[in-house]
N, C-alpha and C positions, 0 to 999 in steps of 0.2 A: 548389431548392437543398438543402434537408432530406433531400429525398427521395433524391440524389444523396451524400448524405453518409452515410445511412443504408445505402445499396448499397453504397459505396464500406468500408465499417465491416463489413458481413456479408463483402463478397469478403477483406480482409483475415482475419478472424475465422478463415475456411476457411481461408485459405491457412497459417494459424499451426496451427489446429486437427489441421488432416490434411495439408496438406503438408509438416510438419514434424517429421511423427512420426518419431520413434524409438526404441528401446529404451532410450538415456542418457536419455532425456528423460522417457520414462513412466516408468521407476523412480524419478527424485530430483525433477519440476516435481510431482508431487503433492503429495509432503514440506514442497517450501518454502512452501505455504499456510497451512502447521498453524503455530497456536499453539507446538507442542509441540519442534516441529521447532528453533523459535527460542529457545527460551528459557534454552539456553547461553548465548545473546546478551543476553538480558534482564538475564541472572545478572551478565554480567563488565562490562555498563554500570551496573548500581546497584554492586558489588563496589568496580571501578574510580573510580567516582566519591565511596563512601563511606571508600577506603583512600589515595585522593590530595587529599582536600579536606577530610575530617572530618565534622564538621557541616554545611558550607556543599554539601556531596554530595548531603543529603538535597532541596536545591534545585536540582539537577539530572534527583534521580528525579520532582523535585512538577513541574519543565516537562516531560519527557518524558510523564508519565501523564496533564499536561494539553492537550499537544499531540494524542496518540494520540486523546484521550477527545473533545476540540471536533469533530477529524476524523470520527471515529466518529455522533459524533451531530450534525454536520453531513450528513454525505451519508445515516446510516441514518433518520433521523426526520426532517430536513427536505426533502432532497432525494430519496430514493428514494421514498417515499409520497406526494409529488407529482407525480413525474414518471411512477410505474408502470412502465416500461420493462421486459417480461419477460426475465427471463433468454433467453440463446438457446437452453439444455436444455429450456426451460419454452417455447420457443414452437413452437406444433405445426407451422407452417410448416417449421420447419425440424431438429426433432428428429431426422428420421431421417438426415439427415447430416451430424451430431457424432458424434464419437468423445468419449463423455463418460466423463471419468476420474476424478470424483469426485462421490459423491452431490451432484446440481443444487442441493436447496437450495427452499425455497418462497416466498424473499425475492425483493426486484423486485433488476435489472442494473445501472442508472443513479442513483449513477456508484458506483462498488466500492470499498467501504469496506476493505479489504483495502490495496488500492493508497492510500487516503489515510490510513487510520492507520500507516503505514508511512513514505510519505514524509513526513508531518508529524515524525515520529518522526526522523526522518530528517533533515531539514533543521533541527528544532530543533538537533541533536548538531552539526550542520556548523558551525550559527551559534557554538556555545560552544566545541566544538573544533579548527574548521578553521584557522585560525592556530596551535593550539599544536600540535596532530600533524598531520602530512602526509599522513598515512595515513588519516586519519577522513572525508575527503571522499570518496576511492573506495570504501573500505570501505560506507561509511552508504549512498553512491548504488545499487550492487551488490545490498545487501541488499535495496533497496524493490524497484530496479529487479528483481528475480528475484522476487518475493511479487507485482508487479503482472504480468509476462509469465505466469508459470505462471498465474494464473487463467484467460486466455485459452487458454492451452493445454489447459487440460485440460478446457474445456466451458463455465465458469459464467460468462462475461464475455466481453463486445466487445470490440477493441482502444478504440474508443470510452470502455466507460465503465472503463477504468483510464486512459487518458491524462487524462482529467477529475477520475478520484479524485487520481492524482496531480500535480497542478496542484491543487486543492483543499488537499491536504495539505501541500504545498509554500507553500502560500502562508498556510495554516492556522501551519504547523511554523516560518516566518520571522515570522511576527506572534507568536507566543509568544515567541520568541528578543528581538524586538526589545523587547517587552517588561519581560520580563527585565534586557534590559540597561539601558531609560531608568528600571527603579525601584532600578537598582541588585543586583540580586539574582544577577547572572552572578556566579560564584566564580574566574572568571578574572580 
């Protein structure tokens, strides 16, 4: 069964890796991994949240940062270092047919912390803002959703370990939210 699931995880991995290449897609799925990339984003959700709430904003930015952070160091210290899982750049079987589009990386694959600081981040924003703008639901899904695809695409990740990072995060970024709300601390 493992073993079947593992094939079935490398055939997809190719199929996204190189049958999907493109020119649109190698120029901007690199991008959307970076930190750097994002942090217009970073910018207009602390902005947004310090210029429509005041004070009670800065409890917004303290569950986003703690959402992102449990994610973070849920899958990179407790789940990648147990689980070892080589990247697919890093595994010799199979390096020479990636198309690898961004330095590999020396960390383990399982489950990609990228895709779960992301959708944790993510589903936190949903929980606090999804009833009041309409828009924050697609929006927030979009963003993780495009940071956990690209990593697959461009080498460093299985479809595997980002559907696990985000489920992880998701479920990391709902338990923060909920949180929040049973101590009273949502600003909605």
């Amino acid at each position: 069964m493992i073993e079947n699931l593992q094939n079935l995880d490398v055939q997809v991995f190719q199929w996204i890796n190189s049958g999907w290449a493109n020119p649109v897609f190698d120029s901007i799925l690199p991008w959307c991994r970076e930190k750097w990339f994002w942090m217009p984003v970073y910018w207009f959700i602390a902005a947004f949240s310090l210029l429509n709430f005041g004070k009670k904003g800065w409890i917004i930015i303290l569950g986003f940062i703690l959402a992102a952070g449990l994610a973070d160091f849920t899958s990179s210290t407790l789940i990648k270092k147990n689980v070892q899982r080589l990247r697919p750049c890093n595994d010799p079987d199979r390096v020479t047919q990636i198309i690898l589009r961004v330095p590999c990386g020396s960390g383990y694959s399982f489950t990609s912390s990228h895709a779960a600081n992301h959708f944790a981040a993510a589903i936190f924003l949903i929980g606090l803002f999804g009833d009041f703008r309409k828009w924050v639901k697609p929006a927030a899904l979009l963003w993780a959703s495009s940071i956990a695809f690209s990593q697959v695409y461009v080498g460093v990740h299985y479809p595997g370990d980002v559907i696990m990072g985000s489920l992880l995060g998701s479920i990391i970024g709902w338990w923060v939210y909920v949180m929040f709300a049973r101590w009273k601390l949502s600003p909605l």
